[in-house]
C-alpha positions in Angstrom: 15.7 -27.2 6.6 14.4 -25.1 9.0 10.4 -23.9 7.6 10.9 -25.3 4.1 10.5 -28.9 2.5 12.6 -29.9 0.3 11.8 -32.5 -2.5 14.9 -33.8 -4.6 13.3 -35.6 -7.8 15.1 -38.6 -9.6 12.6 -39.1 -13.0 14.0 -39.5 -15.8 13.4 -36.8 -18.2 9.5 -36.3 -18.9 7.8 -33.8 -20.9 6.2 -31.0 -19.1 2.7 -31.9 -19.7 3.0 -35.5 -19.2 4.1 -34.9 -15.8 1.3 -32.6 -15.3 -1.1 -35.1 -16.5 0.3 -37.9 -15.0 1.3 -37.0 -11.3 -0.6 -33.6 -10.8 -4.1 -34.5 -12.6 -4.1 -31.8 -15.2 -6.8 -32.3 -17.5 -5.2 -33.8 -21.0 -7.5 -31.5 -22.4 -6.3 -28.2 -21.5 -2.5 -29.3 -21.8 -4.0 -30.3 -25.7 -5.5 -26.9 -25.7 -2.2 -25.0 -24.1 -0.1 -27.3 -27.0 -1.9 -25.9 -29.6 -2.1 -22.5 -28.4 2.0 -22.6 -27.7 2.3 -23.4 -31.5 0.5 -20.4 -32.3 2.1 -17.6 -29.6 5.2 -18.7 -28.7 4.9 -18.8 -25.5 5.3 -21.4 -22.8 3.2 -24.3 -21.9 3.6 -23.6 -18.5 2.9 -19.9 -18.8 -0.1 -20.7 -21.3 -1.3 -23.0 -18.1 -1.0 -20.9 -15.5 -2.7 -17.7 -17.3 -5.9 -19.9 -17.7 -5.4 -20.9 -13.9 -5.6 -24.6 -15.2 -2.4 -25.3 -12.8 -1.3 -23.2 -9.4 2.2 -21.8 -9.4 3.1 -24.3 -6.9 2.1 -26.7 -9.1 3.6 -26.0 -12.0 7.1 -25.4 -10.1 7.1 -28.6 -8.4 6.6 -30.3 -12.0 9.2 -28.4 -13.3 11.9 -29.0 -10.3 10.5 -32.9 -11.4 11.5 -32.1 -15.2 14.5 -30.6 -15.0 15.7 -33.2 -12.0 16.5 -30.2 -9.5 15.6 -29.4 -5.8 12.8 -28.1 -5.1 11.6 -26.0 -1.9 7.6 -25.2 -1.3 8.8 -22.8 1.5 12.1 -20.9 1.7 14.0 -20.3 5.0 12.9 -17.0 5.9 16.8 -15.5 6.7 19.0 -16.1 4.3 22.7 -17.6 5.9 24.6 -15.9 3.0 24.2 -11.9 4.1 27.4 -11.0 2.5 25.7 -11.9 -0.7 23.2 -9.7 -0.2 24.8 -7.2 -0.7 26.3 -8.0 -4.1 23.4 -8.9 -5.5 20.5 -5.7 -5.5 16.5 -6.1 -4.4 15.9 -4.5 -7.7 17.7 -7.6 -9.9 16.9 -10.0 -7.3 13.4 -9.3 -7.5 12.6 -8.6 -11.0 15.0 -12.1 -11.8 13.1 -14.6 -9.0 16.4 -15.5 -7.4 17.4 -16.3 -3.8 20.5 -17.2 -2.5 19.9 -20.3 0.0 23.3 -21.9 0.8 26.5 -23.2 -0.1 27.3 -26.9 -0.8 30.6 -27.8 -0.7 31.8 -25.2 -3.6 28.8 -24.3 -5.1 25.9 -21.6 -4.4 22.5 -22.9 -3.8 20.2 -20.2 -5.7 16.0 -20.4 -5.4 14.9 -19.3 -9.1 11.3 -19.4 -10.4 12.9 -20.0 -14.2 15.5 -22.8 -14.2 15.5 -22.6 -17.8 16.6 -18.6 -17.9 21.0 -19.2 -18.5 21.3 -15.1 -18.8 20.7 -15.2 -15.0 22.7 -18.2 -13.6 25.8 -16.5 -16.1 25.1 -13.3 -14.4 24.8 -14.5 -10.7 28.0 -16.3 -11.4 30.1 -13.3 -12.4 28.1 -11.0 -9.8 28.9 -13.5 -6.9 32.4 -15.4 -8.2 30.7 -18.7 -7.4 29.5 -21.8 -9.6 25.8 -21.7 -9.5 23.1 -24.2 -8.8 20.0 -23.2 -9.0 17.1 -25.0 -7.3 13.4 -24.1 -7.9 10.7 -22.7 -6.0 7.2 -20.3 -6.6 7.7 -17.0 -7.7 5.5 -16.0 -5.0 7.2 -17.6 -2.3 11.1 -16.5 -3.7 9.4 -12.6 -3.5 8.5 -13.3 0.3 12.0 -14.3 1.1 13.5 -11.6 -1.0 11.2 -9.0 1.1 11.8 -10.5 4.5 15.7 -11.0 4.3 16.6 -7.5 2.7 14.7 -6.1 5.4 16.7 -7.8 8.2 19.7 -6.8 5.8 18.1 -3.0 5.4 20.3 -1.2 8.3 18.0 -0.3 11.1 18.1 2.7 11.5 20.2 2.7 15.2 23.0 1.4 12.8 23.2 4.8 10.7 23.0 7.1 13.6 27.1 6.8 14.0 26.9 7.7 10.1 25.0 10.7 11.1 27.3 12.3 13.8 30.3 11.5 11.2 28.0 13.3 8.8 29.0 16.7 7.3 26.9 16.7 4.0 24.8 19.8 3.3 22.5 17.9 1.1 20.4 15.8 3.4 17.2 16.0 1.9 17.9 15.8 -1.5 15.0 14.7 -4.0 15.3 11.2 -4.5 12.9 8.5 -4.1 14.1 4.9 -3.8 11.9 2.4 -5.7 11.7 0.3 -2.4 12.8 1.7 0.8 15.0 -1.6 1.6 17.2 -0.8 -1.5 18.8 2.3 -0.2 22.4 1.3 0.3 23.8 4.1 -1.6 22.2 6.7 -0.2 23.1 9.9 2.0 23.3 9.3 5.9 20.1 11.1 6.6 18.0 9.9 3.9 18.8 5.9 4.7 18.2 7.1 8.4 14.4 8.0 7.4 13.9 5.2 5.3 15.4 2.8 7.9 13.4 4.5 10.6 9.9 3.7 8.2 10.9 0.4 7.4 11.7 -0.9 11.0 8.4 1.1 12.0 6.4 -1.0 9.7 8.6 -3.6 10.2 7.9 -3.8 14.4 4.0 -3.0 13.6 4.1 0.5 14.6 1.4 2.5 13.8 2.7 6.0 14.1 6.2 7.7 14.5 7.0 10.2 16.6 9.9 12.6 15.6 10.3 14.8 18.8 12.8 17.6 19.6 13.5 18.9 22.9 16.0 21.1 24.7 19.2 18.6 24.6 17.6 15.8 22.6 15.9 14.2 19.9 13.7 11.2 20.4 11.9 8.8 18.3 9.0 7.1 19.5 6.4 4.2 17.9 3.1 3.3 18.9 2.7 -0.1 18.6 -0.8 -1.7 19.9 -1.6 1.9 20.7 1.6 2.2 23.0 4.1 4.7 22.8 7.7 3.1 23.1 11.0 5.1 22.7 13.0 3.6 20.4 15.8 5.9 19.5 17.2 9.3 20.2 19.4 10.8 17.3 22.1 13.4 17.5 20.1 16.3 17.8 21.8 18.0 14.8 20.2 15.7 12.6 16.4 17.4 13.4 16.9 19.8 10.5 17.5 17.5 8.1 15.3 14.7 8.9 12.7 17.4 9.4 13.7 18.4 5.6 13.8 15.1 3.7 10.4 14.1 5.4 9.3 17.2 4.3 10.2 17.1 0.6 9.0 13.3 0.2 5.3 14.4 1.3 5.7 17.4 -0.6 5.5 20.0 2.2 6.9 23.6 1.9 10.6 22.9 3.4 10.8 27.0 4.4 7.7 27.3 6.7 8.6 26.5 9.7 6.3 28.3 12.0 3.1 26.7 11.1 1.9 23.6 11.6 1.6 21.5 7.9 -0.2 18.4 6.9 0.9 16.2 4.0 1.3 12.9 2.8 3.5 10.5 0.9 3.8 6.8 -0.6 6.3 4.2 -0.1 7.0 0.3 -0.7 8.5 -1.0 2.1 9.1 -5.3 1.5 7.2 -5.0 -1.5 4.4 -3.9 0.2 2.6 -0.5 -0.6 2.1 1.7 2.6 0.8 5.5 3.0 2.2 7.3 4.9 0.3 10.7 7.1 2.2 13.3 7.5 1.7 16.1 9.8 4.1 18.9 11.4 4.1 21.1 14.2 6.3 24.0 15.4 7.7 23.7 19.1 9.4 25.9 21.5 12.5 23.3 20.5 11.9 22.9 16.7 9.3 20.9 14.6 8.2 17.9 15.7 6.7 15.3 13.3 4.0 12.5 13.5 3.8 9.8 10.6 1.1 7.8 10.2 1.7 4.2 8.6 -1.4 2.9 6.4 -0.8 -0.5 4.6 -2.5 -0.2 1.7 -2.4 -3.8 1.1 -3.7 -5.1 4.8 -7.3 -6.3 4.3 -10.5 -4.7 5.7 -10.9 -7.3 9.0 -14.7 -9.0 9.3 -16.6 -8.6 12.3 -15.7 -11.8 13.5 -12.0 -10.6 13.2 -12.3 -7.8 15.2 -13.2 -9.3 18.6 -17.6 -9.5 18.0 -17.9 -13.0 20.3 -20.9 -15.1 19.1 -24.0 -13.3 21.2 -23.2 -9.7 20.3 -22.4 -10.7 16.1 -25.8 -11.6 15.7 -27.7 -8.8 17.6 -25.2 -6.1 15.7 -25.8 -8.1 12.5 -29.6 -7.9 12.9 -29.3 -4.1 13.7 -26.8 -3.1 10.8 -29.3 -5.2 8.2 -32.3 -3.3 9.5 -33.6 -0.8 6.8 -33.4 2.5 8.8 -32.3 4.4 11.7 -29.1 5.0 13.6 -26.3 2.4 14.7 -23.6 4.3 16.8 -20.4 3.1 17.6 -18.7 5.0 20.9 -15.2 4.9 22.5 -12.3 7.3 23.0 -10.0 8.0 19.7 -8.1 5.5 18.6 -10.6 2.5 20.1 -11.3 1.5 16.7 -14.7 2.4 15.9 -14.0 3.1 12.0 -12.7 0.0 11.7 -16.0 -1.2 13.6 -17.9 0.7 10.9 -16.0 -1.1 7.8 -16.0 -4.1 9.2 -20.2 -3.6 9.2 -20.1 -2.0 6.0 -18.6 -5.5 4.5 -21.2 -7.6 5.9 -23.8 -5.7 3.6 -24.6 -6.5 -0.2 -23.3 -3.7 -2.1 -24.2 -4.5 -5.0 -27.7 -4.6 -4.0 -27.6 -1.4 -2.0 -26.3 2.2 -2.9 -23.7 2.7 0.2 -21.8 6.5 0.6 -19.5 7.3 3.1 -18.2 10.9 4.2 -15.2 10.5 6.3 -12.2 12.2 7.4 -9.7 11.0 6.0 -10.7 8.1 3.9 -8.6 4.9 5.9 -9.7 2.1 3.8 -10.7 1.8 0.0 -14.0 0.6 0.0 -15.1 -1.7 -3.3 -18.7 -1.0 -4.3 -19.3 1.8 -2.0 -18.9 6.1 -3.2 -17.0 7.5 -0.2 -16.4 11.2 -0.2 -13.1 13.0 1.9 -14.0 16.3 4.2 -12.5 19.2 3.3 -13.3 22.1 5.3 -11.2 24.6 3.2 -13.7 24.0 0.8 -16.8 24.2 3.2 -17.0 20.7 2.4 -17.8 19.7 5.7 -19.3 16.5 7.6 -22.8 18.2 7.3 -22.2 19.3 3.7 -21.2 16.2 2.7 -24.0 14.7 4.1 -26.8 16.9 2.8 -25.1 16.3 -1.1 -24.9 12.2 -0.3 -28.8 12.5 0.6 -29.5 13.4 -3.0 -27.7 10.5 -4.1 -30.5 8.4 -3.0 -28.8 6.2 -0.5 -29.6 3.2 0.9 -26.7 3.2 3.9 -24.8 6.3 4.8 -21.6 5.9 7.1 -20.8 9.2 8.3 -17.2 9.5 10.2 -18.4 10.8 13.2 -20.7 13.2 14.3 -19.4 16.6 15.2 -22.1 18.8 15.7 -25.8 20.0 16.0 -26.2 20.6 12.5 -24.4 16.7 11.8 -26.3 15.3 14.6 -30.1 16.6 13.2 -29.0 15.7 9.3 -28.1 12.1 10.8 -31.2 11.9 12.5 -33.7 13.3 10.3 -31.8 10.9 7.4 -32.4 7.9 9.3 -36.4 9.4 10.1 -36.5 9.3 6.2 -35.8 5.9 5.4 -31.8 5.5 5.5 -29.8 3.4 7.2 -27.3 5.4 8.6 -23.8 4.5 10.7 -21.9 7.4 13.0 -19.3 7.6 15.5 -19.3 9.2 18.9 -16.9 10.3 20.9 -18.3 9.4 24.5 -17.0 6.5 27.3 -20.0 4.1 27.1 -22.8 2.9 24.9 -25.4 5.0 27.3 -23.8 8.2 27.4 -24.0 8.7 23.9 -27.8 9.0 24.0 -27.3 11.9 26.3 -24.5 13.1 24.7 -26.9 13.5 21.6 -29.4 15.3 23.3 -26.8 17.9 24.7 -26.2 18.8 21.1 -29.4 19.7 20.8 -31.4 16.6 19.4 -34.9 16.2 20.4 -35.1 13.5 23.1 -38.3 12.0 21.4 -36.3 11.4 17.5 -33.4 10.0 19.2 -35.8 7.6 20.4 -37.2 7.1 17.1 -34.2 6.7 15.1 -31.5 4.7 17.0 -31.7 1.3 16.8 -28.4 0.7 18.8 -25.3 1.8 20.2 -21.7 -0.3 20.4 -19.5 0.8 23.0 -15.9 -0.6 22.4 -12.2 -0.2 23.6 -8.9 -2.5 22.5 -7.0 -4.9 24.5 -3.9 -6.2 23.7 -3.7 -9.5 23.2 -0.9 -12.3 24.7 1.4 -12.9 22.8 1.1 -16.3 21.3 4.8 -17.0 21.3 5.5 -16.8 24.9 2.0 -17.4 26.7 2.2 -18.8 29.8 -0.2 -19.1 33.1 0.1 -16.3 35.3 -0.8 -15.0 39.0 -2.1 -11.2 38.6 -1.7 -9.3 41.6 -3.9 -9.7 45.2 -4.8 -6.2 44.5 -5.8 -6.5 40.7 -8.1 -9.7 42.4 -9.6 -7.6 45.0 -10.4 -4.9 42.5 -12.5 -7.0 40.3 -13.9 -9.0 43.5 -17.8 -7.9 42.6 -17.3 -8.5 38.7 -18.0 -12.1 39.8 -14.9 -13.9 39.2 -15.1 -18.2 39.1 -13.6 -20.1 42.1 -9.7 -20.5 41.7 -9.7 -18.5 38.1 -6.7 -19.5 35.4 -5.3 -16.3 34.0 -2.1 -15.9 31.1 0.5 -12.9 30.5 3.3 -12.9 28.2 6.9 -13.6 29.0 8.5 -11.5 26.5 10.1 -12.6 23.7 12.2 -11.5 20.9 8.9 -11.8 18.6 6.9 -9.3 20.7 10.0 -7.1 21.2 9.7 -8.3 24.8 6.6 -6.6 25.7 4.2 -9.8 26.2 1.9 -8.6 24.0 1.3 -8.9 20.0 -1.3 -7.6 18.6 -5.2 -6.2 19.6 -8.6 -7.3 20.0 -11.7 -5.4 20.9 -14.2 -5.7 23.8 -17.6 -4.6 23.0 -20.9 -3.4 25.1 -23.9 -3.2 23.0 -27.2 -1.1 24.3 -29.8 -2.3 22.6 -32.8 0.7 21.8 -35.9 -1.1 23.6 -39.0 0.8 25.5 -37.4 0.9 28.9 -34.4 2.3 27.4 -36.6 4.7 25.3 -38.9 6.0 28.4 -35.6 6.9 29.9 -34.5 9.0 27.2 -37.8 10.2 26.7 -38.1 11.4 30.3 -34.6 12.7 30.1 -33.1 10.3 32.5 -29.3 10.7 32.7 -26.6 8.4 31.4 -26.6 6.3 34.7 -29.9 5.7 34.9 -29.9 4.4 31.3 -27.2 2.4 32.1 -28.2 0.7 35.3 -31.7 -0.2 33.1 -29.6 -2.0 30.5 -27.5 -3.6 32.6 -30.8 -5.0 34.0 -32.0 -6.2 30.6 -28.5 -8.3 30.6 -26.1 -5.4 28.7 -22.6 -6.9 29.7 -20.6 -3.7 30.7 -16.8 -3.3 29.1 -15.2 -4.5 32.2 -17.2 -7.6 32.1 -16.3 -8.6 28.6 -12.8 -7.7 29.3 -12.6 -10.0 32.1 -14.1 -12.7 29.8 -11.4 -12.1 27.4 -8.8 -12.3 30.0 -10.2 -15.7 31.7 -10.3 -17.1 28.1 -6.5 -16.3 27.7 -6.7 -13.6 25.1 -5.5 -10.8 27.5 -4.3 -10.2 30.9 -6.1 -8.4 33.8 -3.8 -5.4 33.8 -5.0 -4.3 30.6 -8.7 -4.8 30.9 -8.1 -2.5 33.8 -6.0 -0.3 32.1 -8.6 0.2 29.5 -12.0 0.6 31.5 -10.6 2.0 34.9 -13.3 4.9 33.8 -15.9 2.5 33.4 -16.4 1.3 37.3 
């Protein structure tokens, strides 16, 4: 079986807790303890085990495919062969029941179940399918995965409804309903499976945004993916009001105003997965057009490791994040990735040793252990608010989402001349220009000095795609272009075929490449003497700051990314 293991026991029957003991080294003691405790609640020995986590859920499945004498699978195929079935058997059942159709042998239906010993299913799955069951075991866990990932191949993308639309002549196409799970929506109006098909292959493709766009004779639909705009499909153009309308009622918009722009926000599961969704709206000359942002709610904060910090730079930022004041910047153009920067440095502190308070707008991750506070400016409850009410709630490290402003700039400044630690964004092309950048807001040359300890300049790559690497020969002209970034003799590069992983693009996923400008006294005399941004920039390079394009091209002669998009990324940079 393709991805799975299957194990086919032949004991003779055992008791539960003998088998436990005697092939997967469960202490006798807690199966004693469990006994007694079974006695008492009813329950069942293997439940009892696994709520005191003296057995995995892999473990106790494997023993129970062993007891009861049935197959057993540690991993299930990922697509299930049987697609007709589901259909006749719903997320909703399949999901809150453990089961997974596998198979069929000879005249019977292979069935994953986490509870072998539950009849009321394998009766009902039977008269649901018309089939004799037999069921097979595997973890709960691992049957939910298989659930998720097959209905979403089965959900229909949401190309497949557009023929639905343009047949379409239902008034109500944005009527209130919400599905408990997008993938179970096979009932549903033309329009409002279109939307939820259009979120769940957006998540589905790793897109980070859709784009909902109406023009003169058409309607597109467009996904950034690895920060990318691709244009996946273009609707009947008759359909704008109502998708416009259903998006708008799920995030709670005012369906009527159509001449202003409108901001919102909604929640969905899409595979069992938890994602937020950003709403925002904007009148056109051609109609609204709409941008949703997808937020997984469940994707963990990455480390600093994670996010592309090579071995050099993760201990000089680590020694300048753990100092206990002044300024760390991170620079770069929007969507670079400098918040995510900033969380991935807020997670490499103790938080339960230090008071740590954010002001951000929005609020992209939930942070444990640290108070982080939402701008609102229809309140007045702006960056520089915010910043002057966290400084009364004696802070050890501020993280303020980026600095807008004189007024910001000074409160950031003066905070860290106080004795905070305090991290910012700024919006400028390289690690040196934000120094004067600063100082053009109206900071005093001479605290800047003071108070920054350092500034990160960053910008994303995409990376090559791991499923169809290969070596590759950039062009002559890319070669001659980087001639004087001192490129090794005969130099190895990769690109990415395409494949049907990467949607054929060559490219899966993102990394960062970093320049760090460390605050020493050449660096400060500059400033002090109001040098401009090259000058500063030349004198670090001199101190051995590697530029973006050099630690792009060190990414690309490691394999990690091709020329093309190191020079895509720091053309401005040269």
């Amino acid at each position: 079986m393709s991805g799975g293991v299957e194990i086919l026991s032949n004991n003779k029957w055992q008791l539960l807790g003998q088998i436990l003991s005697k092939n997967y080294s469960v202490a006798a003691t807690a199966i004693d303890s469990a006994l007694i405790e079974q006695q008492q609640s009813g329950l069942r020995l293997g439940e009892i085990l696994l709520s005191k986590k003296n057995v995995s859920e892999m473990v106790l499945a494997e023993a129970l495919a062993e007891q009861q004498n049935l197959i057993f699978y540690r991993e299930l195929p990922e697509q299930s062969k049987l697609k007709n079935l589901l259909t006749l058997i719903p997320i909703g059942y399949a999901k809150e029941k453990r089961c997974y159709p596998i198979k069929r042998i000879d005249d019977r239906l292979l069935v994953a179940v986490a509870d072998p010993l539950d009849s009321s299913l394998l009766n009902d799955l039977g008269a649901l399918t018309g089939e004799t069951i037999e069921p097979c075991l595997a973890p709960a866990a691992e049957i939910l995965r298989a659930i998720n990932k097959s209905y979403e191949g089965k959900a229909g993308e949401a190309h497949n409804v557009i023929e639905e639309i343009e047949g379409d002549h239902t008034t109500d196409l944005a009527r209130d309903f919400e599905p408990e799970d997008l993938l179970d929506t096979s009932d549903e109006a033309p329009i409002i499976r279109f939307v939820n098909s259009l979120m769940t292959q957006g998540y589905k493709e790793r897109a980070s945004d859709i784009h909902i766009e109406p023009f003169e004779n058409e309607l597109m639909i467009r996904y950034r993916i690895d920060g990318i705009l691709y244009s996946v499909l273009k609707p009947p153009l008759k359909a704008h009001a109502g998708i416009i309308s259903r998006i708008k009622i799920m995030s709670q918009l005012n369906i009527a105003e159509k001449r202003l722009p409108q901001d919102g926000r909604l929640r969905v599961r899409i595979a069992g997965q938890d994602i937020d969704v950003r709403v925002s709206t904007l009148p056109t000359a051609f109609g609204e057009r709409v941008v949703l942002r997808l937020l997984d709610k469940a994707s963990s904060i990455l480390t600093l490791e994670e996010i592309g910090l090579k071995e050099n730079l993760l201990h000089q930022v680590s020694a300048m994040i753990n100092k206990s004041h002044g300024v760390f910047l991170v620079t770069g153009p929007t969507g670079s990735g400098k918040t995510t920067t900033l969380y991935s440095a807020l997670t490499r502190l103790d938080r339960l040793e230090k008071n740590i308070i954010t002001v951000e707008d929005p609020i992209e991750y939930q942070l444990s252990g640290v108070g982080q506070l939402q701008v609102n400016p229809k309140i007045s409850l702006t960056f520089a608010n915010g910043l002057r009410s966290i400084l009364r709630q004696d802070p050890d490290i501020i993280m303020v989402g980026e600095i807008r402003d004189q007024e910001t700039a000074e409160i950031v400044i003066q905070s860290a001349l106080t004795g905070h630690m305090v991290f910012s964004t700024l919006h400028t092309n390289d690690a040196a220009g934000a120094l004067t950048r600063l100082v053009e807001m109206g900071v005093e040359p001479f605290l800047a000095a003071s108070s920054i300890v350092g500034i990160l300049a960053q910008r994303l790559v995409r990376k090559i795609c791991p499923f169809c690497r290969e070596e590759s020969i950039p062009p002559a002209e890319l070669l001659e272009e980087l001639k004087d970034e001192g490129l090794p003799a005969n130099p190895v590069f990769f690109a990415g075929r395409g494949c049907d992983r990467c949607m054929n693009i060559g490219y899966w996923g993102r990394t960062g490449i970093y320049e760090l400008l460390a605050m020493d006294d050449a660096v400060r005399d500059l400033l002090l003497k109001n040098k401009d941004a090259a000058s500063i920039r030349k004198m670090a390079k001199q101190k051995g700051m590697q530029p973006l394009r050099s630690a792009g091209l060190a990414k690309a002669l490691q394999g990690e990314t091709t020329l093309e998009e190191v020079l895509r990324v720091t053309q401005e940079e040269v």
